[in-house]
ZAMARGU-4260 file (C-alpha; in steps of 0.2 Angstrom, whole numbers, plus 5000, padded with zeros to 4 digits):
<rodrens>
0) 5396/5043/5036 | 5406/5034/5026 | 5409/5044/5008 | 5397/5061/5004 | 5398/5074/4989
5) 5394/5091/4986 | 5392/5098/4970 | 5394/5117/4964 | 5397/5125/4950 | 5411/5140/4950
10) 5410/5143/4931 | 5399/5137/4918 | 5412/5126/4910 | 5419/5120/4928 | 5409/5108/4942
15) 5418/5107/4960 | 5413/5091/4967 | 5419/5090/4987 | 5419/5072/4994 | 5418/5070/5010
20) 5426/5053/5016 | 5428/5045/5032 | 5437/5032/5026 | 5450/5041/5018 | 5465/5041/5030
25) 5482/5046/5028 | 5498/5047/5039 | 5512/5059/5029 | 5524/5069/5027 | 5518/5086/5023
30) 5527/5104/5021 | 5522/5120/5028 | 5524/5136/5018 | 5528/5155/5027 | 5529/5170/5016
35) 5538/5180/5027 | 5531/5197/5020 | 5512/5194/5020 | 5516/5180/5036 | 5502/5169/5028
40) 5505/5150/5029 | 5498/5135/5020 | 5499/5117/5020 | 5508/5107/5005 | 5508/5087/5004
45) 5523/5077/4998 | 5512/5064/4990 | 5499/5066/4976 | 5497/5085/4968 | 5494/5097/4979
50) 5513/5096/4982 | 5527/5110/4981 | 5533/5107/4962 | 5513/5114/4960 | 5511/5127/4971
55) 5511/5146/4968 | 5509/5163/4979 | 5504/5182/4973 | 5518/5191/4968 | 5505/5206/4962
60) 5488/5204/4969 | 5483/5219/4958 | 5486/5211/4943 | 5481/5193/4947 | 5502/5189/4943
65) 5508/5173/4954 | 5523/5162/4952 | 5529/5146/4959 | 5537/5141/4976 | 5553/5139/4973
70) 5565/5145/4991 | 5581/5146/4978 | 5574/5161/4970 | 5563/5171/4984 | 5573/5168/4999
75) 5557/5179/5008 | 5549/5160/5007 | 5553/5147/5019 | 5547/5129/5019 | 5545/5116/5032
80) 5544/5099/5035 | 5534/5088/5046 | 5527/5072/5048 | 5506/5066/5056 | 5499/5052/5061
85) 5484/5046/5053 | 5470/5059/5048 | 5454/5059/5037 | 5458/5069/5019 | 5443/5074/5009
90) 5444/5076/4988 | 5443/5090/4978 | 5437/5087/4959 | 5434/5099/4945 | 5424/5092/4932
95) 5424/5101/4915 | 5416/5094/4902 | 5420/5080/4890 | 5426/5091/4873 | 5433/5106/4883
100) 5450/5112/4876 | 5460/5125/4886 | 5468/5131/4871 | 5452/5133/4860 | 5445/5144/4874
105) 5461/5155/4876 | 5467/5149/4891 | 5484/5142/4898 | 5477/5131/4913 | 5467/5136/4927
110) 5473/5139/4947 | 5462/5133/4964 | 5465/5139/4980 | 5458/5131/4996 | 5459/5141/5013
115) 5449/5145/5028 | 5453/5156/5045 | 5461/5155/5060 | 5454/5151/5078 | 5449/5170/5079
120) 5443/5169/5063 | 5457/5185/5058 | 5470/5177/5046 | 5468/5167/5032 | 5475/5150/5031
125) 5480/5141/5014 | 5476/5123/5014 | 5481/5123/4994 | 5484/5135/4983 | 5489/5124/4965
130) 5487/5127/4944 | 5486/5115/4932 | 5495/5121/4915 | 5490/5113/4901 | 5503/5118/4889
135) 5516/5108/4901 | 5522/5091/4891 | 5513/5077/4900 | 5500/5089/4907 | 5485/5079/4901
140) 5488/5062/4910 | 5484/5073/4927 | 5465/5074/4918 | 5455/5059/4922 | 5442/5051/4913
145) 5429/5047/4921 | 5411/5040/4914 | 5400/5056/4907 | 5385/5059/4919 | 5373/5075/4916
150) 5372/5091/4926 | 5362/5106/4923 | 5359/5102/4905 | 5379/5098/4902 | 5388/5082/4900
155) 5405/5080/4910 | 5418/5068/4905 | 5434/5072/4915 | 5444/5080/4933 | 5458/5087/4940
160) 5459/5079/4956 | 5468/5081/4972 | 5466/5076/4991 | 5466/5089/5007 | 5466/5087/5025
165) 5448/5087/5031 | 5448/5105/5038 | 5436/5099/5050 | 5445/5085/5054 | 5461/5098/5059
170) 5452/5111/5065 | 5445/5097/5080 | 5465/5094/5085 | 5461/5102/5101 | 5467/5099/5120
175) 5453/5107/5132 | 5453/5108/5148 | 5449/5119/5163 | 5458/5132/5161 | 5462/5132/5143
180) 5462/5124/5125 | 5474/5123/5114 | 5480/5114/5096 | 5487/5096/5100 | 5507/5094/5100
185) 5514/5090/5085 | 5498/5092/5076 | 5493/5100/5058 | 5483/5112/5068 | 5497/5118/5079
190) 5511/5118/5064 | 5499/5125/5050 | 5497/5141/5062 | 5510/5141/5075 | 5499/5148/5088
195) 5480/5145/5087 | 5474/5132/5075 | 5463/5135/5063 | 5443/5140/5066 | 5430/5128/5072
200) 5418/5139/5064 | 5422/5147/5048 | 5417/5137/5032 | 5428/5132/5018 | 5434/5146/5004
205) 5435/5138/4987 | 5444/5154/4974 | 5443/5148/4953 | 5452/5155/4942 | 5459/5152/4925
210) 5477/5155/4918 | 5476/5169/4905 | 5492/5167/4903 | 5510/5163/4906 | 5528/5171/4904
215) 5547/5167/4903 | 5558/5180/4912 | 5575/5178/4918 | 5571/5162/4920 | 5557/5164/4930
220) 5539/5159/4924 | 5526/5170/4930 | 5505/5165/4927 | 5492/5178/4926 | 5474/5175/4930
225) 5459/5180/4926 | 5443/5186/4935 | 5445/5175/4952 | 5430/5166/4959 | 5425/5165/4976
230) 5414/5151/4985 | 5411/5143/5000 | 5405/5128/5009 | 5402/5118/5023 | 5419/5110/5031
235) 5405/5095/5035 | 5392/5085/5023 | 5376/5096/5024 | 5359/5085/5031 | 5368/5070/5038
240) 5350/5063/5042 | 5345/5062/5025 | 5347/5045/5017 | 5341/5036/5003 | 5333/5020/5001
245) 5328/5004/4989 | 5318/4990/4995 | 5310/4975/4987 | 5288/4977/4989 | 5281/4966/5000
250) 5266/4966/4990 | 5273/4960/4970 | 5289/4957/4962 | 5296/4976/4962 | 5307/4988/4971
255) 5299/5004/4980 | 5313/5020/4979 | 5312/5034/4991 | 5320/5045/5003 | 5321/5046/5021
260) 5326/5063/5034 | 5329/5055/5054 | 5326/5037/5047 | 5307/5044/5042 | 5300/5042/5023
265) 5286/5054/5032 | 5298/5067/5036 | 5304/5072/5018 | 5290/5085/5016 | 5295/5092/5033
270) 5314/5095/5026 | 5308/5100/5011 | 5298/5115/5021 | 5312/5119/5032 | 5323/5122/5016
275) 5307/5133/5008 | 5308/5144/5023 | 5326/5148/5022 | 5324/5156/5005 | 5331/5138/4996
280) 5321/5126/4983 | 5326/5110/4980 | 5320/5095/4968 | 5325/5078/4970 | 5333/5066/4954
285) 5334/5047/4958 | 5347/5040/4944 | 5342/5020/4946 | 5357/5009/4938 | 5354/4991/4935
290) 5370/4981/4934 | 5371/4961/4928 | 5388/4952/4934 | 5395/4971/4938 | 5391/4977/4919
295) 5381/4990/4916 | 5365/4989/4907 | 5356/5006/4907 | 5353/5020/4919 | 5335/5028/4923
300) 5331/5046/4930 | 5315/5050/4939 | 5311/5070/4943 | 5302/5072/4960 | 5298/5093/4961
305) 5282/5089/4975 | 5275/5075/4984 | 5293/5070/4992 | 5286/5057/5004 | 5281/5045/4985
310) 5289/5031/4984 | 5295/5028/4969 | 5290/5009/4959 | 5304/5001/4948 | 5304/4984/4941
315) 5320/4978/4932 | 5324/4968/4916 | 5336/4957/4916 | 5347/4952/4898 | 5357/4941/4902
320) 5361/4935/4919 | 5358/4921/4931 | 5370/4925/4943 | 5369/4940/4951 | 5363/4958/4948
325) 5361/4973/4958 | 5353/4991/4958 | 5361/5006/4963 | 5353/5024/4967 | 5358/5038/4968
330) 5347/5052/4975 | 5353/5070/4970 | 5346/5084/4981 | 5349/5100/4967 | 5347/5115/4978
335) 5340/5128/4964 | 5345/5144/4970 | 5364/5141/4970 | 5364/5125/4959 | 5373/5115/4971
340) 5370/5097/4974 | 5371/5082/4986 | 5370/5065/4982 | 5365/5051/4995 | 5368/5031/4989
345) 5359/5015/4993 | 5362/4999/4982 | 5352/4982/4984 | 5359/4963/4976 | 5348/4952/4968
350) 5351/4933/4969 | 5337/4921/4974 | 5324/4929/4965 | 5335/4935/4951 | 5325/4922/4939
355) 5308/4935/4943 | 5315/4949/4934 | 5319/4940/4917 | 5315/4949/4899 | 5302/4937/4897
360) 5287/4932/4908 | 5283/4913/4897 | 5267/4904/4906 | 5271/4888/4912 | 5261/4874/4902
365) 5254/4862/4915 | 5242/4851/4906 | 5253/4835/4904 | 5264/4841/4918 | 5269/4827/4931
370) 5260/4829/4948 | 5269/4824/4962 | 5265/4816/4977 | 5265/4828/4991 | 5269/4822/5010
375) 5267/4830/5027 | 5278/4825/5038 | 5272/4822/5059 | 5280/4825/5073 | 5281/4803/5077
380) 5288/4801/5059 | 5273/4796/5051 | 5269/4803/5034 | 5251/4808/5027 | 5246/4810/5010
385) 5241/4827/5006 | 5228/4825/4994 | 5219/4810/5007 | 5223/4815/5022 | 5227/4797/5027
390) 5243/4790/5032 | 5255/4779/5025 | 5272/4767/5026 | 5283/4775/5020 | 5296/4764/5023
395) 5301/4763/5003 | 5301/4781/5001 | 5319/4788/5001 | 5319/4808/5001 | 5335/4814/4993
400) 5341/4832/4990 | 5352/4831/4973 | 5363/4846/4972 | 5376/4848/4958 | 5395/4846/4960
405) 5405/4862/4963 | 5424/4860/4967 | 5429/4874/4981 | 5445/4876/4990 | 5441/4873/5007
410) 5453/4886/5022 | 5452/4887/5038 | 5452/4903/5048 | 5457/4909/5064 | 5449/4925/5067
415) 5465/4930/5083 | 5484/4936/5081 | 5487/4921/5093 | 5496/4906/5087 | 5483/4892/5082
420) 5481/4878/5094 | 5478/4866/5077 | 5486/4866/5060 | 5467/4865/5053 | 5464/4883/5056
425) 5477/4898/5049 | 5478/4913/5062 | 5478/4930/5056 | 5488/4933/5041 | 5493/4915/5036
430) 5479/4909/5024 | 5482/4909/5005 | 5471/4907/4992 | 5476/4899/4975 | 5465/4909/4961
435) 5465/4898/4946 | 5463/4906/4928 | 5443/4899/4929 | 5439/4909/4943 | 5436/4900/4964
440) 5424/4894/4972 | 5433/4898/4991 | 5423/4889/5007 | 5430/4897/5022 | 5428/4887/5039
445) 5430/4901/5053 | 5434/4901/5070 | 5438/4909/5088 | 5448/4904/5104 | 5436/4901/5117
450) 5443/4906/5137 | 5451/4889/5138 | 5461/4893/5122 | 5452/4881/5110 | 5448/4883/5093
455) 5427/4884/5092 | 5419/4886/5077 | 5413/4907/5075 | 5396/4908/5077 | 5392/4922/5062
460) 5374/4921/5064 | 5375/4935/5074 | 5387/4946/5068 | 5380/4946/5053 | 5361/4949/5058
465) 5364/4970/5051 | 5379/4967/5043 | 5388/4958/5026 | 5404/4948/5027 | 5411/4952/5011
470) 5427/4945/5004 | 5438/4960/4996 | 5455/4964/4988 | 5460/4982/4984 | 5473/4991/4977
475) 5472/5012/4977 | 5466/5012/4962 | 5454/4996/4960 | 5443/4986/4973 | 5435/4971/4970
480) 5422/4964/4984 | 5412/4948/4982 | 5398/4944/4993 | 5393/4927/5001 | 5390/4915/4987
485) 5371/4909/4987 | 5371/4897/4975 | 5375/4884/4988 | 5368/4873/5005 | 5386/4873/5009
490) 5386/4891/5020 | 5380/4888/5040 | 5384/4903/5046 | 5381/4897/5064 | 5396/4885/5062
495) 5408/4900/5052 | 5408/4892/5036 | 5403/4903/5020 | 5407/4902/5001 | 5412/4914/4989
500) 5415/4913/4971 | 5428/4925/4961 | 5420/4925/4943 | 5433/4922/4929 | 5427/4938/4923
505) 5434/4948/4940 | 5451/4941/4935 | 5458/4955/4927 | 5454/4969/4940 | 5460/4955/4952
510) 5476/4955/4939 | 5477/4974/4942 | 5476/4973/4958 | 5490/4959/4961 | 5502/4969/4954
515) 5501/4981/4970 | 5495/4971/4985 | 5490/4952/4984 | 5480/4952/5003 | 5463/4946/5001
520) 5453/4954/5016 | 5435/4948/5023 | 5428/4964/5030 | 5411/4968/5040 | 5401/4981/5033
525) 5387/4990/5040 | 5370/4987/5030 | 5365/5004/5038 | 5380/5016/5040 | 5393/5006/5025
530) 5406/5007/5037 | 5421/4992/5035 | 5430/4984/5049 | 5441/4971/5044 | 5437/4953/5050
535) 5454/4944/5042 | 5466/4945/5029 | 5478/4933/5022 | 5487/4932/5005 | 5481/4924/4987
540) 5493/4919/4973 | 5490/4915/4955 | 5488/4897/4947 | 5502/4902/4935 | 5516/4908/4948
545) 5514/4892/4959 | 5527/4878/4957 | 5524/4861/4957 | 5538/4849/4962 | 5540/4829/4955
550) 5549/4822/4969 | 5558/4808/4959 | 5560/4793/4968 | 5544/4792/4978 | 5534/4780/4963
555) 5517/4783/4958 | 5515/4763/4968 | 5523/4772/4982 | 5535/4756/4987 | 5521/4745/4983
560) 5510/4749/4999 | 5490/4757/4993 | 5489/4773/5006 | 5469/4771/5002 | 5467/4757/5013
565) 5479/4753/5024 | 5465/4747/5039 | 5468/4729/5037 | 5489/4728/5033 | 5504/4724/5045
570) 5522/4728/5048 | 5535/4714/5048 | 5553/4716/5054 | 5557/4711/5036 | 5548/4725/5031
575) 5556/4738/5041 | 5573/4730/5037 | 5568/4733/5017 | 5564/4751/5020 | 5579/4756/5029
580) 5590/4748/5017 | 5582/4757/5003 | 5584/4773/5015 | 5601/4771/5013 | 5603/4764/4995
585) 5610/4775/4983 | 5605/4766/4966 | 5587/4776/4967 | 5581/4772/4985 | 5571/4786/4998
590) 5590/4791/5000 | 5599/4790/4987 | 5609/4807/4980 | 5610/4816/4999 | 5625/4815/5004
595) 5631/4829/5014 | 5610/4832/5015 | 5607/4840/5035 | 5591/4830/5034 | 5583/4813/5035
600) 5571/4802/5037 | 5562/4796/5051 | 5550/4785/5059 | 5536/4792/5071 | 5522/4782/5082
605) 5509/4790/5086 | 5497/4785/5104 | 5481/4776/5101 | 5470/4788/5103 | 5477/4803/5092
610) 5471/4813/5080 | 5476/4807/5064 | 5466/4819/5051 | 5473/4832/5061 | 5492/4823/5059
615) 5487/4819/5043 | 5486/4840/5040 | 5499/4847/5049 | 5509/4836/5040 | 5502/4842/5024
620) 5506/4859/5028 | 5524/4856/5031 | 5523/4848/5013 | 5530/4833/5024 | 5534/4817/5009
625) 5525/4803/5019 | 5533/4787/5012 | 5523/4775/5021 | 5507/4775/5037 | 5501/4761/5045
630) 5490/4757/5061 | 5494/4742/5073 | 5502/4736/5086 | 5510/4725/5097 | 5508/4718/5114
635) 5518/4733/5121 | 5511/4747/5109 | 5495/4751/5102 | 5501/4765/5088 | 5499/4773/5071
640) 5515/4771/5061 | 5523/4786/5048 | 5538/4783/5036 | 5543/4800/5034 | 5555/4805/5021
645) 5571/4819/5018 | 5566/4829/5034 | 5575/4846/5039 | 5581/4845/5058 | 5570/4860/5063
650) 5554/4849/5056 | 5560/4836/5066 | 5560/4842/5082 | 5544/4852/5080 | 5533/4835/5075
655) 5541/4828/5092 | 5530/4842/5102 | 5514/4839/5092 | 5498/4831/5101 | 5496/4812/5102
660) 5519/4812/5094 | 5524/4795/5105 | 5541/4792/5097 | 5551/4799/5083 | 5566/4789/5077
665) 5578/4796/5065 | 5585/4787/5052 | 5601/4797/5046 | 5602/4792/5026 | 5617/4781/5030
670) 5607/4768/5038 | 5602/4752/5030 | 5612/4744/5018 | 5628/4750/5026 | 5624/4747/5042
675) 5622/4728/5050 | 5606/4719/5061 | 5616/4722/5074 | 5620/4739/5073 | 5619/4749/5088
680) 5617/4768/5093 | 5631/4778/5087 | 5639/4766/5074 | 5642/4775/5056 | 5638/4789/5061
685) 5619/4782/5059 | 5613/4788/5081 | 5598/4777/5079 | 5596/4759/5089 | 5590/4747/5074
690) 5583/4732/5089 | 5572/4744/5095 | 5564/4749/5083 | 5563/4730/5076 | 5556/4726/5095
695) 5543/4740/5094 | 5536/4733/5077 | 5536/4713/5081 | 5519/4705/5078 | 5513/4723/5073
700) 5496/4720/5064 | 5477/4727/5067 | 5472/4710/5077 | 5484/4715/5090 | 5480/4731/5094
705) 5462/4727/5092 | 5466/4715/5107 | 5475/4727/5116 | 5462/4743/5113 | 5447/4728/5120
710) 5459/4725/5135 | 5462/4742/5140 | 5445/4743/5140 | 5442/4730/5152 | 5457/4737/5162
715) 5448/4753/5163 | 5432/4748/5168 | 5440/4739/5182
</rodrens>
């Protein structure tokens, strides 16, 4: 179960809505309030409003006269503070309807109470017990609007809204065994009591009142109330086996809308009965929304009062879109005795066959269309002519599949808290994602550690055979969840990688968002149950708060050497000897303006057979200023060569413990000009031997170390 409501009406001008939600958690502080002359306790948050500033207790029961909790003035009230660990809360909500006044209808405000019994079922247990007084400055920004849905004939527009503990939730906090069962140390069940806990049977008491009115003595305000309502329900969603559905036909272009009880469209009658013979009625409302890039469009009610096995047929219209769209139902089980209801959700995407459901059928004209050849392919390679039968060369025919550009930021994943074994893959917490003011096409490449602690690519076919991997950001008040973008032959989910694509119009609830949390989460949810588990999360940042830096004195010639193709170019002693004067020159060179700079550059060869993308990255990541890289070698060395510039000492010695790292020599920005051929370790200050790196890069060129690779070869093979 993921979220569930129950709705009742405890007035005709007020609609309890009760929302069950198993994915509401909280850990809190919370207090506990004693009234030592009636020893009745109940449970106040810190957080939210069902806190102590809105509480109040009976000072009269006769004449409905209460006051506020306040220990300075009643000293026969003590509060207590605790702390719990993390526990479901469900919601409360009264609805009243959009034009309703307090003041035009006499009253004040209006007071709830939520309570249930003890284990024994002999004392009453407060769970709230708060008022809402309109006359209060500020009083209606606790009313929130919400969009106005219908019913029983009225139109409701705005709540009062508050979380509770799940009562069922707290009333479970047991410890059974043997020979006894009692609450769980530390828990709300034991504090709320002190003794028991709180009944596993009882349901849950609802009293309604509103605030006739309110008095000033003494300093004291004092609210009466008038005729108090009493009702009750269940402490857990009533027919958890009922469920709606919407599916596309597989018969024509339309969606069938139905019911099911135990997983069984067949069964509806069956529950139906079962409710007829416990003195209920019920009817069934499907409200069908259809939605076009998350707008909107219109909302459809259909009636079902027999027949509740029919499945319901609903094509849609599309305006507008050809991107996505989606349909959301909502099936409302109105019980007609009591005029309470429950609600069950289901929800469907469109996006392949979006373009079925346009507001216009137009006939295609084929009479001076182009008729294609059509060819079958055969198993030996050879191609037939569908409309001969015969075969053909098709050695002239060159089949392309012509797809159009999209520019997508490309992360990789690693779906484990462990450190990655490659910079190509971000571990758990560390990606970011740049969201440009045009929206994102994001490509994640995902993967996992296999047993010998290498990174495989994840294999999501299978995970996501009944699920969604659905990328989401979420702030308490906002969510934003995008599914995997289809729109493109660039998702394999067997080797992890999957597109998503943040619209420019989700960029200001992502705005909205950002201001509280900026994690980005991809999350596994249950096609069947709704359920979230998250996958990964790293962090996103805005096109506007990123800083671009100019590093002056690295040219856009980049010291005259093209990095695009460097296959075929060599390093001379002259060369080096240039760049390690200008590594030292202070007129402009790779070193000039550093003095007293902890960092330097620094020459590192890498072994023949290394990884250089890989390099190439981790470099990259480090925002590492490559100066120069050339392959070659010599008789003794067969290498890749980096000139790497203004490099912390920490940077440093981690790119000498990197894969396929032969040699890094540092070059301390006082080398080169001021230091002569013959310079030797140690003198200047400069700790770097000038021969030999001269005698590692004589004759270094790509005929060399081809000559070397061909005669390692041979050595090998012998």
């Amino acid at each position: 179960m993921a979220s569930s409501s129950k709705f009742m009406k405890l007035h005709p001008n007020v609609l309890l809505e009760w929302v069950y939600d198993s994915e509401n958690l909280k850990s809190e502080n919370y207090q506990i309030l004693t009234d030592l002359v009636t020893e009745k306790r109940g449970f106040m948050s810190q957080e939210g409003y069902n806190k102590l500033e809105n509480s109040v207790f009976v000072i009269d029961p006769v004449v409905r006269k209460y006051a506020k909790v306040d220990t300075g003035k009643y000293n026969y009230l003590k509060v207590e503070t605790y702390s719990s660990s993390f526990v479901q809360y469900d919601k409360l909500r009264l609805h009243l309807p959009e034009t309703y006044s307090f003041a035009d209808n006499g009253y004040v405000g209006l007071y709830v109470r939520v309570y249930t019994y003890d284990y024994y079922n002999e004392k009453v247990v407060d769970f709230s017990s708060i008022i809402y007084d309109d006359t209060e400055v500020g009083a209606d920004i606790k009313l929130e609007l919400n969009d106005s849905f219908l019913y029983d004939e009225q139109s409701w527009g705005k709540y009062f809204s508050y979380d509770i503990p799940s009562i069922d939730t707290i009333s479970k906090q047991r410890s059974s065994s043997a020979t006894s069962n009692t609450p769980t140390p530390n828990s709300i069940n034991l504090n709320l009591t002190q003794s028991n806990g709180i009944s596993q049977s009882s349901p849950i008491f609802i009293e309604f009142s509103f605030i006739v009115s309110r008095q000033e003595i003494l300093g004291n305000t004092y609210y009466h109330m008038s005729d108090i309502f009493t009702k009750s329900i269940d402490k857990v969603p009533e027919y958890l086996d009922l469920a709606a559905n919407i599916t596309k036909a597989t018969d024509g272009d339309y969606f069938e809308i139905y019911g099911t009880y135990g997983g069984d469209n067949e069964s509806m009658d069956e529950f139906v009965d079962e409710l007829n013979a416990k003195g209920r009625k019920v009817r069934l409302e499907f409200d069908v929304s259809l939605y076009e890039e998350n707008i909107l469009m219109n909302t459809q009610t259909y009636i079902v009062e027999d027949n509740f096995t029919q499945k319901l047929w609903y094509r849609p219209v599309l305006s507008f879109t050809n991107t996505t769209a989606s349909i959301d139902v909502t099936m409302k089980v109105i019980d007609l005795v009591d005029d309470s209801q429950i609600d069950r959700l289901a929800s469907i995407s469109l996006t392949k066959d979006i373009f079925k459901y346009g507001k216009i059928l137009t006939r295609i004209n084929l009479e001076n269309a182009w008729k294609p050849k059509i060819y079958n392919l055969k198993g030996n390679a050879s191609m037939v002519d569908a409309s001969l039968g015969a075969d053909i060369n098709v050695g002239d025919i060159n089949l392309t599949k012509v797809n159009y550009p999209v520019i997508s930021d490309r992360l990789g994943l690693l779906v484990s808290t462990s450190p990655s074994p490659t910079t190509k893959y971000k571990p758990m917490g560390l990606a970011e994602i740049i969201i440009n003011p045009f929206g994102n096409t994001v490509k994640f490449e995902i993967a996992k550690l296999d047993q010998s602690g290498n990174a495989v690519p994840y294999d999501l076919a299978e995970i996501m055979e009944n699920s969604k991997l659905t990328l989401s950001f979420k702030s308490d008040e906002e969510y934003l969840e995008k599914e995997v973008w289809q729109e493109t032959d660039d998702n394999d989910y067997d080797n992890g990688v999957v597109v998503y694509r943040i619209e420019q119009s989700d960029l200001p609830t992502l705005k909205a968002i950002g201001e509280e949390n900026k994690r980005f989460y991809l999350t596994l949810k249950s096609e069947k149950t709704g359920i979230r588990s998250m996958f990964y999360s790293g962090t996103w940042v805005n096109f506007a708060d990123v800083t671009f830096i100019d590093n002056d004195g690295v040219g856009g010639d980049n010291g005259g050497f093209d990095f695009g193709d460097f296959s075929d170019l060599g390093l001379t002693p002259d060369e080096l000897q240039a760049l390690l004067d200008s590594a030292g020159s202070g007129s402009g060179g790779v070193g000039a303006n550093l003095n007293g700079n902890p960092n330097s550059n620094a020459i590192v060869f890498l072994d023949a057979d290394a990884d250089i993308g890989v390099f190439d990255d981790y470099l990259s990541d480090l925002k590492v200023q490559i100066y120069l890289r050339k392959p070659g070698g010599n008789s003794d060395c067969l290498t890749y060569l980096y000139f790497l510039l203004n490099v912390s000492p920490a940077v440093l010695e981690d790119i000498k413990i990197q894969d396929g790292v032969a040699d890094v020599s540092v070059i301390p920005f006082c080398v080169g000009a001021n230091i002569g051929a013959g310079g030797a370790e140690g003198q200047g200050g400069s700790g770097t031997n000038l021969d030999r790196l001269r005698d590692r890069v004589t004759d270094f060129n790509c005929a060399t170390a081809e000559r070397t690779r061909q005669q390692n070869d041979r050595n090998l093979r012998i």
